[in-house]
C-alpha positions in Angstrom: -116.6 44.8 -13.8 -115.4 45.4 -10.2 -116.2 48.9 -8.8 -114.1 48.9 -5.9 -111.6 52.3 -5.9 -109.6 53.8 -3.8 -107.1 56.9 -4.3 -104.5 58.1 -1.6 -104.0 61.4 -1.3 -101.3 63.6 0.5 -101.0 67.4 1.6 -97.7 69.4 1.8 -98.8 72.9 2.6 -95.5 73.5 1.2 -97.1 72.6 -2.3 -100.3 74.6 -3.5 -102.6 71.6 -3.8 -102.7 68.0 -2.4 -101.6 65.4 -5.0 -102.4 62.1 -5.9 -100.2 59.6 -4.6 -101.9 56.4 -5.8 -104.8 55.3 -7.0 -106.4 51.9 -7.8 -109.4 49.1 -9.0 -110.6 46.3 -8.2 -107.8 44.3 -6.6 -105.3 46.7 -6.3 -107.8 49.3 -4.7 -108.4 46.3 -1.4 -104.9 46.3 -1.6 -104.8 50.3 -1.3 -106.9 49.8 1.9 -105.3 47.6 2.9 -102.0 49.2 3.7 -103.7 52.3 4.7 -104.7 50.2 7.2 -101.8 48.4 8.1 -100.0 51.7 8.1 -102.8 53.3 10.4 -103.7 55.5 7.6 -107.1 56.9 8.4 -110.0 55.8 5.1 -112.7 57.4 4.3 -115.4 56.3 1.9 -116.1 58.4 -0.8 -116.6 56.3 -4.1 -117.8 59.3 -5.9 -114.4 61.2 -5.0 -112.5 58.1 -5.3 -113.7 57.6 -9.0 -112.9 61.3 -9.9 -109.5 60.9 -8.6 -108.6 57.7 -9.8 -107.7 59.7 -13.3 -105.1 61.5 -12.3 -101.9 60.0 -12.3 -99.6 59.8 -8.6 -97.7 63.0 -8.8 -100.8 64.9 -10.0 -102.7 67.9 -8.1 -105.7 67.8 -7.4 -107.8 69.8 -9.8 -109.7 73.3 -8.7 -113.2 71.5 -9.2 -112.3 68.9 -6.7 -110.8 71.6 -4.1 -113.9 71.0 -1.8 -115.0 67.2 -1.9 -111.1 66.8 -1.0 -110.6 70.0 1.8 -113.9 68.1 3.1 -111.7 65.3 3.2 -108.8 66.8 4.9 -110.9 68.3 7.3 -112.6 64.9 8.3 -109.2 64.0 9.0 -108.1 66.8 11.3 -111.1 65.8 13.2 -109.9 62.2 13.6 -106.5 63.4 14.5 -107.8 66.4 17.6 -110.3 63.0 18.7 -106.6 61.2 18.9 -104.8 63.6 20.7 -107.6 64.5 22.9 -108.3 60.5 23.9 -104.5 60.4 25.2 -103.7 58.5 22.1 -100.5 60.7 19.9 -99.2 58.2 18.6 -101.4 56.6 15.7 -99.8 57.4 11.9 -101.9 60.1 10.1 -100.3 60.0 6.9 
């Protein structure tokens, strides 16, 4: 069985939660990654996060219990995007 996941995730702090907005295995999971790349989506590995996620359904909000591993997440990200903007470089996509 391939073990390869990978979950996209989005935040609107209009919306009380980040969602789900896809998830996949196996093939379709390289193929996640690899329009997150493509797209200049930053990835981060987490196969333990991934695999907890890749339940819910695209629409879904995350779930209380995974309010931390996923804030963690969003907070690895604002780090990548200050590094950005602080090396000159505004214009990379961070999804």
């Amino acid at each position: 069985m391939d073990k390869r996941t990978a979950t996209a995730i989005r935040y609107d702090p209009s919306l009380p939660a980040p969602f789900v907005v896809a998830t996949g295995r196996g093939d379709l999971a390289v193929k996640l990654v690899d329009l997150a790349r493509k797209a200049g989506v930053p990835i981060r590995n987490d196969r333990d996060l991934a695999e907890r996620l890749l339940w819910l359904a695209p629409g879904d909000v995350i779930p209380e219990e995974l309010y931390r591993p996923v804030a963690e997440v969003l907070l690895f990200l604002l780090d990548l995007k200050k590094n950005e903007l602080n090396n000159g470089n505004d214009e990379k996509n961070f999804g």
